[in-house]
N, C-alpha and C positions, 0 to 999 in steps of 0.2 A: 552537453554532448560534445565530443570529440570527432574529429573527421581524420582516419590514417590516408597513408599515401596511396593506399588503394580506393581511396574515395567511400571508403566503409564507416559508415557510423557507429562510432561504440559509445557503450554509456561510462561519464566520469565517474570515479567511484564516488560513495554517497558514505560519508562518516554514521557511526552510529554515533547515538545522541543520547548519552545514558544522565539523566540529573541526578542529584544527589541526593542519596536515602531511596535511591530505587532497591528493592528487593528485587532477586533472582528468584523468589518463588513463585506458584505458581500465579498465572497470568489472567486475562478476563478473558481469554478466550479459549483456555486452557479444556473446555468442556465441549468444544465444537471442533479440536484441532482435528481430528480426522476431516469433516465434514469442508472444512476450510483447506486442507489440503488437496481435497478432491475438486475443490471451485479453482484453486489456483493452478493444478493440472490440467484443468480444462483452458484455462487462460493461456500458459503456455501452449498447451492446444492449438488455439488461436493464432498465435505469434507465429506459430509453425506453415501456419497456414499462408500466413502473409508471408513469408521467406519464400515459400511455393510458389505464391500466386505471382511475387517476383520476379522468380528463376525462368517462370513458363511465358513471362509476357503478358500477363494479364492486364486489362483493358485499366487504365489509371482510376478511375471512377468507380469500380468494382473495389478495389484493392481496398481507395479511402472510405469506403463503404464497412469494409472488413476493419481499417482500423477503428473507426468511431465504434462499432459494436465491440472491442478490446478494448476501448479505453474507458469505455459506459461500465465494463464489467470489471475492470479493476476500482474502475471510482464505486460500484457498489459494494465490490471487500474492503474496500478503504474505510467507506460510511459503518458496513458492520461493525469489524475491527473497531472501528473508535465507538461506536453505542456500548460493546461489549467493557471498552476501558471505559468510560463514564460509568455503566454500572457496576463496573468491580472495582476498580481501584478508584477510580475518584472520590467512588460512594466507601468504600474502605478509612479511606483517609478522613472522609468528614465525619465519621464514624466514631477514630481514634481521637479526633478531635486534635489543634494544637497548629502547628504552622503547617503542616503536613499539608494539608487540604490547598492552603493557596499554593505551595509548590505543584500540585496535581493538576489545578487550573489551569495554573501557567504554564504547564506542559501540554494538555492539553489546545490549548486557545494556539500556543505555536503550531502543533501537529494539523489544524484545525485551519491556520494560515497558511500553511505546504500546501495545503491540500489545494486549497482557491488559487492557487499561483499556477497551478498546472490547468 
């Protein structure tokens, strides 16, 4: 994260991370997207709420209350999201059989290290 000269924190942009032999079709989570959209609507929800509880002065201890519950609930669309890619495309790939599969791994096991780093 970055800090402007208004002492605002904004987030650095985050590259996409596309390996090689990634298809554009459809996704493993491709069958819950509604459902995932509506958890991540409620997430920004959340975030919203923290902006507020900012604006209004709210007690510091409240607030980090508020974020650990936004950050628990992002790290559990994370956890789905990635169950969803282990059963579709990882399981895809080992499927096809051939080098495919360790590529999906190794995708995976990265995605899987971001994660623990936060």
């Amino acid at each position: 994260m970055t800090t402007t000269e208004a002492d605002q924190v904004t987030p650095e942009p985050v590259e996409a991370v596309e390996p090689a032999g990634h298809d554009h079709g459809v996704h493993g989570y491709h069958k819950q997207k509604d459902e995932h959209l509506k958890r991540l609507r409620r997430i920004e929800g959340q975030i919203r709420g923290l902006q507020r509880m900012v604006d209004e002065d709210v007690y510091c201890i409240d607030i980090l209350t508020q974020v650990s519950a936004s950050t628990k609930a992002l790290q559990s669309f994370a956890l789905q999201l990635l169950e969803e890619h282990l059963r579709h495309c990882v399981a895809d790939a080992a499927a096809k059989g051939g080098d495919g599969i360790d590529a999906k791994v190794e995708e995976a096991t990265k995605a899987i290290a971001r994660m623990l780093r936060t």
